[in-house]
Z-matrix of the N, CA and C atoms (Angstrom, degrees):
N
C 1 1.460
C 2 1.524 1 110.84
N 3 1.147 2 106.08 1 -22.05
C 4 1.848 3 115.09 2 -161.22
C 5 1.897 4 104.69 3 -85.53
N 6 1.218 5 97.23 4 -44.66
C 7 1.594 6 95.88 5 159.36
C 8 1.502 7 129.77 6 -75.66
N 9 1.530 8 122.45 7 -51.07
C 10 1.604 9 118.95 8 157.76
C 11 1.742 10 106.41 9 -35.73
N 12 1.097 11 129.80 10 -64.62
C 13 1.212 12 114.35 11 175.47
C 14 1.558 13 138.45 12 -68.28
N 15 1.444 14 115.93 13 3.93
C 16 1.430 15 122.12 14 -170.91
C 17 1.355 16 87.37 15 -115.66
N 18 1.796 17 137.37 16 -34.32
C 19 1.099 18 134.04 17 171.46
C 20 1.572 19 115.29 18 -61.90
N 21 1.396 20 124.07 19 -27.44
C 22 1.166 21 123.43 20 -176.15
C 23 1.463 22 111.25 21 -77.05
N 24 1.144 23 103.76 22 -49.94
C 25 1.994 24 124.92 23 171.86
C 26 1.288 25 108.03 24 -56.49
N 27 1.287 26 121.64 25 -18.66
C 28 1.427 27 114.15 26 -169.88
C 29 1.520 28 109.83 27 -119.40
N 30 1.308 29 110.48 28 -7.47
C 31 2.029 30 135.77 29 151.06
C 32 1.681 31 97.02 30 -69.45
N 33 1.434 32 113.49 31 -65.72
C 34 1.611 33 94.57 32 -159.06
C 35 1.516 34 106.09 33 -77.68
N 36 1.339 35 123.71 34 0.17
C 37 1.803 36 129.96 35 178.66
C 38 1.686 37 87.85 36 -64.66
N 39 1.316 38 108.28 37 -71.81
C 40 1.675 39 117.27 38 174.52
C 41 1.248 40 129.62 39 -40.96
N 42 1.180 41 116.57 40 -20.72
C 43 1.619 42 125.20 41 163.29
C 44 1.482 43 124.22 42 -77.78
N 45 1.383 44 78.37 43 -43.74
C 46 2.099 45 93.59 44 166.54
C 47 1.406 46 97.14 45 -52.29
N 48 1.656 47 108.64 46 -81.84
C 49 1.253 48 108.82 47 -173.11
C 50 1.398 49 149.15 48 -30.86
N 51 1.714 50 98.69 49 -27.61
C 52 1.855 51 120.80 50 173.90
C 53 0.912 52 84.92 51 -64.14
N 54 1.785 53 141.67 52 -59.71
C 55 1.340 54 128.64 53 -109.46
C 56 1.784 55 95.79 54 -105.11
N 57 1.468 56 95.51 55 -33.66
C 58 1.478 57 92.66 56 164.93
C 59 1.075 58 132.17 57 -63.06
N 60 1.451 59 114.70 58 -57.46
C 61 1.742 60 120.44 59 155.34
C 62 1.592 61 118.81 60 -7.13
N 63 1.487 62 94.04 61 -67.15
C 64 1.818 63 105.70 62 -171.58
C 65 1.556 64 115.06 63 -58.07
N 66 1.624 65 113.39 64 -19.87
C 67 1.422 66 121.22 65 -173.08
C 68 2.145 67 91.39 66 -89.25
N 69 1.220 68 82.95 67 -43.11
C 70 1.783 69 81.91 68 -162.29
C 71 1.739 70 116.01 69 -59.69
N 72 1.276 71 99.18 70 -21.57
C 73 1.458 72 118.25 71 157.63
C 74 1.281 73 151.78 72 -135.12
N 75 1.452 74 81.52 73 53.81
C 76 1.372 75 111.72 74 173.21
C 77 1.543 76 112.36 75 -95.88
N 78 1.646 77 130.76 76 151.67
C 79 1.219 78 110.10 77 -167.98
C 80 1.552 79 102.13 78 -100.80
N 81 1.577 80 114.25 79 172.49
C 82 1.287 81 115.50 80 -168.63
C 83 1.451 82 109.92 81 -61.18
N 84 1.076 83 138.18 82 177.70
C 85 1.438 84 155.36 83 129.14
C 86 1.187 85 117.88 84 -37.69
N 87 1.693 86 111.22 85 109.63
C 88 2.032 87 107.12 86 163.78
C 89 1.464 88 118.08 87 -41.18
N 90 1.111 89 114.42 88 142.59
C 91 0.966 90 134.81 89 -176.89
C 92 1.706 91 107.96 90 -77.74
N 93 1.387 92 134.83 91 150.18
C 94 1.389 93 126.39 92 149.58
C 95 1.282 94 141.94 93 -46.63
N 96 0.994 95 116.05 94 116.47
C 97 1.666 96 120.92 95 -176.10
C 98 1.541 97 133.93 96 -22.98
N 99 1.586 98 87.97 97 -40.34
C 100 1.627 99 123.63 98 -172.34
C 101 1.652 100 98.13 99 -89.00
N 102 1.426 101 110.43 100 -46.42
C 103 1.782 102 106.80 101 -179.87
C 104 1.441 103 99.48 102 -80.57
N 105 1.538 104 146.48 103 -17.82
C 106 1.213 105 122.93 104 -169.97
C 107 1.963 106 94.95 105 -85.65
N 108 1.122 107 124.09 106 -35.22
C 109 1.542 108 121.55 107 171.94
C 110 1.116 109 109.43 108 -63.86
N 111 1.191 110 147.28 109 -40.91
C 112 1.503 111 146.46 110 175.98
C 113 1.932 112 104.00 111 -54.00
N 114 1.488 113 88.55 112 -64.24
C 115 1.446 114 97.07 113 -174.95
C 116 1.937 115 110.56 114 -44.96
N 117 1.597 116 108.90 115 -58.82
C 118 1.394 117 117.46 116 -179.40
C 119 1.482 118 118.46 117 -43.66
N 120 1.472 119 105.22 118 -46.62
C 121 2.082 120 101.96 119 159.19
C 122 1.170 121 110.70 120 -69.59
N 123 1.383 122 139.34 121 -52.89
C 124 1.253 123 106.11 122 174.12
C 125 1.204 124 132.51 123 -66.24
N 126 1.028 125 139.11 124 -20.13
C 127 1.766 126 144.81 125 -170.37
C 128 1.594 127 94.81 126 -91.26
N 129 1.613 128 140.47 127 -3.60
C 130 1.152 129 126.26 128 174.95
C 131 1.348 130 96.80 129 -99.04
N 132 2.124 131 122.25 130 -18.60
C 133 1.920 132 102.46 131 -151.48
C 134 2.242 133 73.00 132 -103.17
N 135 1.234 134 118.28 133 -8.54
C 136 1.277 135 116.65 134 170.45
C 137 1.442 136 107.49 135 -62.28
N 138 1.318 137 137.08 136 -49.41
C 139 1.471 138 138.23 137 170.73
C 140 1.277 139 120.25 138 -50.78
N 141 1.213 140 106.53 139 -39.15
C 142 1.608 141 112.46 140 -176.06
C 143 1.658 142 118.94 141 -66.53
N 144 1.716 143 97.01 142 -56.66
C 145 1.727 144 130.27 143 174.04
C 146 1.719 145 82.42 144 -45.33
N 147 1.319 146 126.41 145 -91.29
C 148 1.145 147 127.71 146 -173.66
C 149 2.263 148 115.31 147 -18.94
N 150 1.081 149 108.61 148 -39.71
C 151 1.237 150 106.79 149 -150.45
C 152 1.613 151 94.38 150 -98.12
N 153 1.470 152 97.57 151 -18.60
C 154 2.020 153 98.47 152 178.03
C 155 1.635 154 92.50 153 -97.25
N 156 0.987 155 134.40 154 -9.99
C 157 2.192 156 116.38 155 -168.99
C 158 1.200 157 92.27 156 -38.85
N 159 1.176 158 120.21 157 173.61
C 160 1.139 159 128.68 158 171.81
C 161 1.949 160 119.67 159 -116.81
N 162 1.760 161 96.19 160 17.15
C 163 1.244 162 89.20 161 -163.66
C 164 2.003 163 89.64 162 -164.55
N 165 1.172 164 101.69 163 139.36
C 166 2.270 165 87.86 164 174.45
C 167 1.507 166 101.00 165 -63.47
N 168 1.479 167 130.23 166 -47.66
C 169 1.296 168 86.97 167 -165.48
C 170 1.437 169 122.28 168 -80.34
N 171 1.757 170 115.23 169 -13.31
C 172 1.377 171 105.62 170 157.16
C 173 1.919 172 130.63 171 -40.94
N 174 1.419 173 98.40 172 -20.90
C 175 1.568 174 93.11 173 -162.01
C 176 1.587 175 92.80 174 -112.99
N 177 1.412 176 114.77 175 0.74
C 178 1.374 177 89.44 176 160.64
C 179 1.739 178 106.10 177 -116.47
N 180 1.085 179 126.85 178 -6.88
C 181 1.660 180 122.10 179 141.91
C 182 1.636 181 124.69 180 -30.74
N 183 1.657 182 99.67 181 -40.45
C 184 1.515 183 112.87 182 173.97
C 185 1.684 184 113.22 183 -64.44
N 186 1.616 185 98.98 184 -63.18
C 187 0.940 186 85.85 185 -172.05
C 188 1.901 187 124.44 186 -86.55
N 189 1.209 188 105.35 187 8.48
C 190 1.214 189 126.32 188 166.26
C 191 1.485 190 107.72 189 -48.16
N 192 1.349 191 107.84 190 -74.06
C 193 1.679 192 129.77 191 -177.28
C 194 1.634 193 102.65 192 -55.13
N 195 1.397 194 92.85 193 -42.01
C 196 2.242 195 77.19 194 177.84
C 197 1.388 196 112.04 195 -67.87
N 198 1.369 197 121.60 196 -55.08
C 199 1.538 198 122.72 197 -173.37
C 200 1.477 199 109.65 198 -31.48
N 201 2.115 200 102.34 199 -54.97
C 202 1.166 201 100.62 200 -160.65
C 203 2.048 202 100.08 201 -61.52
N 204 1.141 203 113.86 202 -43.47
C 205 1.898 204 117.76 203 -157.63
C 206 1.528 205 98.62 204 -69.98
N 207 1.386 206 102.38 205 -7.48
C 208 1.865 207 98.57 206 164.84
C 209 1.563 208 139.17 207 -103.05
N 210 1.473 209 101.29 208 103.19
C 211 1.418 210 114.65 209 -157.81
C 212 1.449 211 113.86 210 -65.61
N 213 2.007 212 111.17 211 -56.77
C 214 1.040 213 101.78 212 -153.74
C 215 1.877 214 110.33 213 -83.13
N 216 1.978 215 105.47 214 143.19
C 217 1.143 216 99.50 215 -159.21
C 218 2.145 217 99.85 216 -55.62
N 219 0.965 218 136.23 217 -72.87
C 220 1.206 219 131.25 218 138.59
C 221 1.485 220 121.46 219 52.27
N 222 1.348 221 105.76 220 -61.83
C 223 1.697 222 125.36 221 -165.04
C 224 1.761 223 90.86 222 -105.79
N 225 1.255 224 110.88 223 -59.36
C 226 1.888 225 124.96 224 170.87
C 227 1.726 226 90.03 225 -21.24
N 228 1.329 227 105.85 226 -59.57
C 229 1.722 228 92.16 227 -141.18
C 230 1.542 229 100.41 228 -93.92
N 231 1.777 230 115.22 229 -5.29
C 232 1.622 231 97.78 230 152.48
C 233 1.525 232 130.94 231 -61.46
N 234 1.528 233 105.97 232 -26.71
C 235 1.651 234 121.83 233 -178.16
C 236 1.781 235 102.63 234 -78.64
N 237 1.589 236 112.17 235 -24.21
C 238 1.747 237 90.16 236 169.28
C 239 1.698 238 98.38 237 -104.20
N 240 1.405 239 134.53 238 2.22
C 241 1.484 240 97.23 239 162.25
C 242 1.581 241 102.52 240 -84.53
N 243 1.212 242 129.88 241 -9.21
C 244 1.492 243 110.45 242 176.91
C 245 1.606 244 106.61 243 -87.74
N 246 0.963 245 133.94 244 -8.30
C 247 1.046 246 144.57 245 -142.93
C 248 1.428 247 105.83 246 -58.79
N 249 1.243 248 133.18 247 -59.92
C 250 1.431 249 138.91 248 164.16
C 251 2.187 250 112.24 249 -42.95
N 252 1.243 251 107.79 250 -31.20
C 253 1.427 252 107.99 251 -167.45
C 254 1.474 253 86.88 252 -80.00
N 255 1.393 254 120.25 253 -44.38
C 256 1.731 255 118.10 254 -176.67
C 257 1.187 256 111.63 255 -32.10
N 258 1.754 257 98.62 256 -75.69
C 259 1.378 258 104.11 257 -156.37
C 260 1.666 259 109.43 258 -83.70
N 261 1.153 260 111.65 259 19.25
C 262 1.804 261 111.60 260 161.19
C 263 1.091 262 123.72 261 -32.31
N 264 1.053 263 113.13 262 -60.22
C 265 1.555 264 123.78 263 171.01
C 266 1.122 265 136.35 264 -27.30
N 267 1.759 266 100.64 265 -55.29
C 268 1.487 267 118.34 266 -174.05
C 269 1.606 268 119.23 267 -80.34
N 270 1.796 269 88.10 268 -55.82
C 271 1.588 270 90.09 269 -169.30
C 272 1.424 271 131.40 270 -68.21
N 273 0.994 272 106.71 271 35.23
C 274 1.587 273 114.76 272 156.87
C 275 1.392 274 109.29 273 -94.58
N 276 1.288 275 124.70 274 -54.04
C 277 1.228 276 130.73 275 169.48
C 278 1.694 277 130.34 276 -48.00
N 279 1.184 278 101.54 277 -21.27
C 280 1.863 279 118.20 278 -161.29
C 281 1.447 280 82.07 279 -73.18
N 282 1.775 281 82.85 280 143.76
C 283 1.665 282 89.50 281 145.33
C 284 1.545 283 131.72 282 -100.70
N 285 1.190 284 134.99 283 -167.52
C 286 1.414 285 102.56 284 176.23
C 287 1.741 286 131.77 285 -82.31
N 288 1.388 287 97.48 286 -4.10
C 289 1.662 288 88.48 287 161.75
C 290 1.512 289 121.66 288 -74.87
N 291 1.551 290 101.27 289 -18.90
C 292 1.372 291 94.37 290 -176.25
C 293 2.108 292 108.12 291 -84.47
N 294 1.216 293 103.62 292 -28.22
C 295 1.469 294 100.23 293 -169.14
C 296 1.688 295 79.56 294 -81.12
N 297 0.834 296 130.33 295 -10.70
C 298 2.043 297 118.92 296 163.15
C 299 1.377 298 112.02 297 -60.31
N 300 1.447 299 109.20 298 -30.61
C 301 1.541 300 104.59 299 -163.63
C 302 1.589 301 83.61 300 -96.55
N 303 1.363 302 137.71 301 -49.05
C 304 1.682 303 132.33 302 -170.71
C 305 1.664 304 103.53 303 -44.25
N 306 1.375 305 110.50 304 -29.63
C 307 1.506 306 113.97 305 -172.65
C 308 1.292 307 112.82 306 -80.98
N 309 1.092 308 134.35 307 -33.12
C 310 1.590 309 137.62 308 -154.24
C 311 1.906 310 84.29 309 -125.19
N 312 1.023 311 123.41 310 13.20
C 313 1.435 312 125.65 311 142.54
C 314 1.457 313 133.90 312 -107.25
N 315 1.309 314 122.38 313 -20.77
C 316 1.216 315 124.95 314 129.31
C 317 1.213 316 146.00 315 -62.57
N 318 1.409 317 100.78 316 -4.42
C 319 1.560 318 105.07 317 174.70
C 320 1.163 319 118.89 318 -101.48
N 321 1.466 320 91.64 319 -17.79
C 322 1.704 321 112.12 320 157.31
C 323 1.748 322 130.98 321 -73.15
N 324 1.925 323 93.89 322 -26.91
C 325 1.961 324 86.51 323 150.60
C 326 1.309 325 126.20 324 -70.28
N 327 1.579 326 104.94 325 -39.50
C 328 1.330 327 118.64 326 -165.39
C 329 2.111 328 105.22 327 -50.07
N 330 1.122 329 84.24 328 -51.76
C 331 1.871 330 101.01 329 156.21
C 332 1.250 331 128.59 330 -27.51
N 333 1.212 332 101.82 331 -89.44
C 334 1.548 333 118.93 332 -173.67
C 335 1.514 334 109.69 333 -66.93
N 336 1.654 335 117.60 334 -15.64
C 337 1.344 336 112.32 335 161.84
C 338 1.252 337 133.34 336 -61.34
N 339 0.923 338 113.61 337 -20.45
C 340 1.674 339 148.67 338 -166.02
C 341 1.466 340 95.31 339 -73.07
N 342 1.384 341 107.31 340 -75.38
C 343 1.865 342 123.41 341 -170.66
C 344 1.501 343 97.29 342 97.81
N 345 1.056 344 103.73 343 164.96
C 346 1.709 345 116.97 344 -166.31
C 347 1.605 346 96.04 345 -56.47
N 348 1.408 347 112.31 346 -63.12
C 349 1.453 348 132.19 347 -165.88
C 350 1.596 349 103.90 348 -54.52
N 351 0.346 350 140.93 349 -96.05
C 352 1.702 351 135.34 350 164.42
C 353 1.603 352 117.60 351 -12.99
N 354 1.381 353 114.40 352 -46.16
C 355 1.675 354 113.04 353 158.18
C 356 1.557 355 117.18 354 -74.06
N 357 1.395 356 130.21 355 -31.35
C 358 1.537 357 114.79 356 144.56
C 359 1.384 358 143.41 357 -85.19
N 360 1.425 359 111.42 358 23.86
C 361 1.354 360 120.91 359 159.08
C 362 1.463 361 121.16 360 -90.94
N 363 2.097 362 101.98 361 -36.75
C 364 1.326 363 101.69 362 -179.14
C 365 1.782 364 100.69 363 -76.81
N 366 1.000 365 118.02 364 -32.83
C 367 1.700 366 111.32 365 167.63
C 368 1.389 367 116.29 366 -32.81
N 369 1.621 368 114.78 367 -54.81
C 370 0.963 369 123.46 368 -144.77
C 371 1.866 370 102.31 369 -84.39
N 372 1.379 371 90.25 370 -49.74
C 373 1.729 372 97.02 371 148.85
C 374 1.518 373 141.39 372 -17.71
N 375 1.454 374 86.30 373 -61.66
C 376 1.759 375 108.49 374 173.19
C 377 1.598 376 109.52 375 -64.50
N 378 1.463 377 112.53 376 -52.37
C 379 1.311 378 101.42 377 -169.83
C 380 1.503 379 112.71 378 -89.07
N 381 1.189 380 126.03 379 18.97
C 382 1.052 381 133.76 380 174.74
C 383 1.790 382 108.70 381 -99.78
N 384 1.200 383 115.37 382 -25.17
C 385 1.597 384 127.88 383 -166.33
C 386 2.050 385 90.16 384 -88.91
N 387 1.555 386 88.98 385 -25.66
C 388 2.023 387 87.56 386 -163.43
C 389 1.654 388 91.14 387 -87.10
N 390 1.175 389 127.74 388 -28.64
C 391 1.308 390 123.58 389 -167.45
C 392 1.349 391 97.99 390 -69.03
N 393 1.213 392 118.69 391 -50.85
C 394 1.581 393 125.74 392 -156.08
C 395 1.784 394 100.55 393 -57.71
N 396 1.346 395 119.78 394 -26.75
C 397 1.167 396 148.20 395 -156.78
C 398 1.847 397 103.06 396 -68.79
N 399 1.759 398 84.63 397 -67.76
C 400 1.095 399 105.80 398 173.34
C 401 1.704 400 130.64 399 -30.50
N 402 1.366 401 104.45 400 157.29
C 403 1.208 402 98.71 401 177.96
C 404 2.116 403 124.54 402 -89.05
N 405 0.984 404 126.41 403 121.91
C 406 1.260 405 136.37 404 -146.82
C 407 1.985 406 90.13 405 -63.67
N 408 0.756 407 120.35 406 -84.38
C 409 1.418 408 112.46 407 -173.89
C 410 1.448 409 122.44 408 -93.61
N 411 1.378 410 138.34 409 153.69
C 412 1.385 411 137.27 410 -133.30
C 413 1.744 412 84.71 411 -123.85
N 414 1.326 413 106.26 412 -173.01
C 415 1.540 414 110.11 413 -160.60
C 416 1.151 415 105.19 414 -87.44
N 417 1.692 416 132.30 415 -16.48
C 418 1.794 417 123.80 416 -170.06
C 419 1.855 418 82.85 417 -74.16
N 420 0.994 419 124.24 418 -48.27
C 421 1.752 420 130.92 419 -170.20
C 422 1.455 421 101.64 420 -38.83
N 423 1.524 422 104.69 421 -65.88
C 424 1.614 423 121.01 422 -157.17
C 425 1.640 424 98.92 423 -69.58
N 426 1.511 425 111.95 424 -36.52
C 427 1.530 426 94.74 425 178.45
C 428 1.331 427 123.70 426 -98.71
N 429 1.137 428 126.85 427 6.84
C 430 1.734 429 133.69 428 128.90
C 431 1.130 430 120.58 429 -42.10
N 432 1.562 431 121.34 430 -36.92
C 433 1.813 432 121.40 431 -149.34
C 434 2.333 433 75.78 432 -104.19
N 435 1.093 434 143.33 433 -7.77
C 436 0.948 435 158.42 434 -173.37
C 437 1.311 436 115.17 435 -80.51
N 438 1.029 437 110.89 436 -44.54
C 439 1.194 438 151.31 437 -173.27
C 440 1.776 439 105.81 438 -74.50
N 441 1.513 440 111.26 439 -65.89
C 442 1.468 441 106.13 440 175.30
C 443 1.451 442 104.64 441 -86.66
N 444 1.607 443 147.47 442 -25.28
C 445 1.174 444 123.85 443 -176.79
C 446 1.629 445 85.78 444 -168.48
N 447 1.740 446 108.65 445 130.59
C 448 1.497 447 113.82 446 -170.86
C 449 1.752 448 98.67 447 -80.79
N 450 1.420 449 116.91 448 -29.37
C 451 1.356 450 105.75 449 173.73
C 452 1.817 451 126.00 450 -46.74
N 453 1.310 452 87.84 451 -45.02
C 454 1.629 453 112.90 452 174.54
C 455 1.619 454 116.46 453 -38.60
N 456 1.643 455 98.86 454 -70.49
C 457 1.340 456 112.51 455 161.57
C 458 1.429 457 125.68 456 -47.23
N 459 0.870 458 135.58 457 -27.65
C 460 1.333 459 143.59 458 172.10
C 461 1.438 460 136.49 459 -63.65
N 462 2.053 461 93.12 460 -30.74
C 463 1.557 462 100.53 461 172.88
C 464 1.540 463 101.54 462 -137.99
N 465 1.965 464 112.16 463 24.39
C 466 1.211 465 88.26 464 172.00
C 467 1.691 466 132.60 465 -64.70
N 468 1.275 467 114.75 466 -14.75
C 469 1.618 468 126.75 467 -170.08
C 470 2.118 469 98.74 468 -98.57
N 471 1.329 470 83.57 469 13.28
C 472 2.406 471 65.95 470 177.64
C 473 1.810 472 73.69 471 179.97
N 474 1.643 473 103.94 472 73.28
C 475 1.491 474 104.71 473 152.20
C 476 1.034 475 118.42 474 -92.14
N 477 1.647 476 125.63 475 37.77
C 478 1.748 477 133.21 476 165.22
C 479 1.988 478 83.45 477 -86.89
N 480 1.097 479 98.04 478 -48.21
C 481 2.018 480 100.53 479 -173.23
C 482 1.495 481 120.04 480 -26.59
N 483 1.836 482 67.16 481 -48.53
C 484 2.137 483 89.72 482 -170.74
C 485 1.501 484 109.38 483 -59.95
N 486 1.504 485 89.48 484 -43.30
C 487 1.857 486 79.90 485 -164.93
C 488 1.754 487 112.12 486 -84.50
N 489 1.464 488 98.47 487 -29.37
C 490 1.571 489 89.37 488 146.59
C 491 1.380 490 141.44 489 -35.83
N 492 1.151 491 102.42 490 -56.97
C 493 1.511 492 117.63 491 170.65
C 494 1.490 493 122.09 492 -68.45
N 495 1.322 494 123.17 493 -10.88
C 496 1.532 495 144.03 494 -175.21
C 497 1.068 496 115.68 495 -154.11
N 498 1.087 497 110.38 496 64.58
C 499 1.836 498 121.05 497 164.89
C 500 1.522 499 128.45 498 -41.67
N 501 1.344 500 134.79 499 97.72
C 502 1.163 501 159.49 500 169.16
C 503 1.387 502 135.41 501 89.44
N 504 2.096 503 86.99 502 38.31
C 505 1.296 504 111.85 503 161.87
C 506 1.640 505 109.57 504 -83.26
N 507 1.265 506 137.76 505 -4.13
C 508 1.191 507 118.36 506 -176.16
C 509 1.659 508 107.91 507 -74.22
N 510 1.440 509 122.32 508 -23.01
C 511 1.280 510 136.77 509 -172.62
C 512 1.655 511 100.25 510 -82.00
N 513 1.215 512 127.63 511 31.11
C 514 1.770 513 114.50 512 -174.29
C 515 1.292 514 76.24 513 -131.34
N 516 1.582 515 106.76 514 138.60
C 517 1.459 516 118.71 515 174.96
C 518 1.689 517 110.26 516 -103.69
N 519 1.261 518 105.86 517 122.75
C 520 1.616 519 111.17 518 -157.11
C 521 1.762 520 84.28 519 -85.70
N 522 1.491 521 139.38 520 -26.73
C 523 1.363 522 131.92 521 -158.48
C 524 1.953 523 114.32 522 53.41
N 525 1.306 524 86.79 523 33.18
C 526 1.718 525 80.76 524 179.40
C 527 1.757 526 99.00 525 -89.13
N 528 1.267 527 95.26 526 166.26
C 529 1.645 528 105.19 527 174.75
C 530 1.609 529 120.92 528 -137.14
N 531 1.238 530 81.12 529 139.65
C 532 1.948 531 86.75 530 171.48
C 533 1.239 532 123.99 531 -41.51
N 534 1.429 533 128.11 532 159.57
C 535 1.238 534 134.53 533 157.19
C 536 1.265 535 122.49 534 -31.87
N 537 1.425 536 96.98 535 -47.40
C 538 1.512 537 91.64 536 -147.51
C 539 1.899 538 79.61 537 -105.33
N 540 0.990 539 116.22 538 -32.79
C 541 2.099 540 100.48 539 170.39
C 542 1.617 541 95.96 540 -44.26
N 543 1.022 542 135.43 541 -59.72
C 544 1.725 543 138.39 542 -160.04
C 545 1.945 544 102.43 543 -48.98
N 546 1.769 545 94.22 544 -39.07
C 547 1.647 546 87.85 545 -156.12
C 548 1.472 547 90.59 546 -99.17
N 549 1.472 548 126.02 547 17.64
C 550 1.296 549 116.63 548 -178.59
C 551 1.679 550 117.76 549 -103.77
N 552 2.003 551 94.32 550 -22.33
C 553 0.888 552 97.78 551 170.49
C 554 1.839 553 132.53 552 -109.72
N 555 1.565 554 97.22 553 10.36
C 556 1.206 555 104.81 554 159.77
C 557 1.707 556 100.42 555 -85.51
N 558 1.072 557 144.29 556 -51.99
C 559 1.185 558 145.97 557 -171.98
C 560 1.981 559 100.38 558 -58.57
N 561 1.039 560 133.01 559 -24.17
C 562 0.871 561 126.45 560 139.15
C 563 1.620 562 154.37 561 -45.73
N 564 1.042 563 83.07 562 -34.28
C 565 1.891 564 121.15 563 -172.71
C 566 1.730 565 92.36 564 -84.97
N 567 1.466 566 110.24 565 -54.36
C 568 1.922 567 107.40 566 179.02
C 569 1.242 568 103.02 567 -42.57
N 570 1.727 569 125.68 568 -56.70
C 571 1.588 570 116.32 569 -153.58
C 572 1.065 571 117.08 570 -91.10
């Protein structure tokens, strides 16, 4: 029972996981016609502003305020592939708190390029790869199954071990039943 059910949990972990995959790399959404022309004047008089500040953290204040007023991921991730040509200008000048802030502002395009949906797929990804990882039943389980047979306990969480270790016991039908088969068929038996 302990493998049919860790094989099934560990099939639908993998289903999650396809399905996330396909979102996590999937590409963004076009942008609007009307917002990609808006955006293109601003992201050219943003280059300029940038190249006259009169100071790095003036020019990354600038471009601070654009990253943030730019929503779509789309437009975001033209401002981090230019992202190095932008800040040309400055980072010679920066000191290192300021190339601290150029960093953890690009990591903030690298971000928002993404779009939420794409940062909760690869989430969803992750904890789906750690679950699978995980161990299938927790210790009140294991020291019950301890309880009726210490062998049991031993490979209830990696009964691939067991049958490793006992070759062509997976083919012996124990006729045990679930919980809930037991209470379905006494609840049966009442009516």
């Amino acid at each position: 029972m302990s493998k049919i059910q860790q094989d099934e949990y560990r099939s639908l972990l993998g289903e999650a996981y396809k399905e996330a995959d396909k979102v996590a790399n999937s590409k963004p959404a076009p942008a609007d016609k009307d917002k990609v022309e808006k955006f293109d004047k601003a992201f050219g008089e943003l280059k300029t502003e940038i190249m006259l500040a009169t100071s790095p953290a003036r020019a990354i204040s600038i471009l601070s305020d654009f990253v943030e007023a730019t929503e779509e991921p789309v437009l975001v991730d033209r401002i981090r592939a230019e992202f190095s040509t932008i800040i040309a200008p400055v980072i010679g000048q920066a000191e290192l708190e300021e190339k601290n802030k150029l960093t953890d502002l690009f990591l903030e395009t690298q971000r928002k390029a993404k779009g939420e949906e794409i940062i909760e797929a690869e989430q969803l990804m992750e904890r789906a790869e750690g679950m699978s990882g995980d161990r299938f039943f927790g210790l009140a389980v294991m020291e019950r199954v301890s309880e009726i047979h210490e062998e049991a306990a031993k490979y209830i969480n990696n009964p691939d071990a067991f049958f490793e270790e006992y070759p062509g016991t997976e083919r012996i039908n124990t006729a045990m039943r679930t919980e809930e088969e037991v209470i379905l068929e006494a609840a049966s038996e009442v009516d």
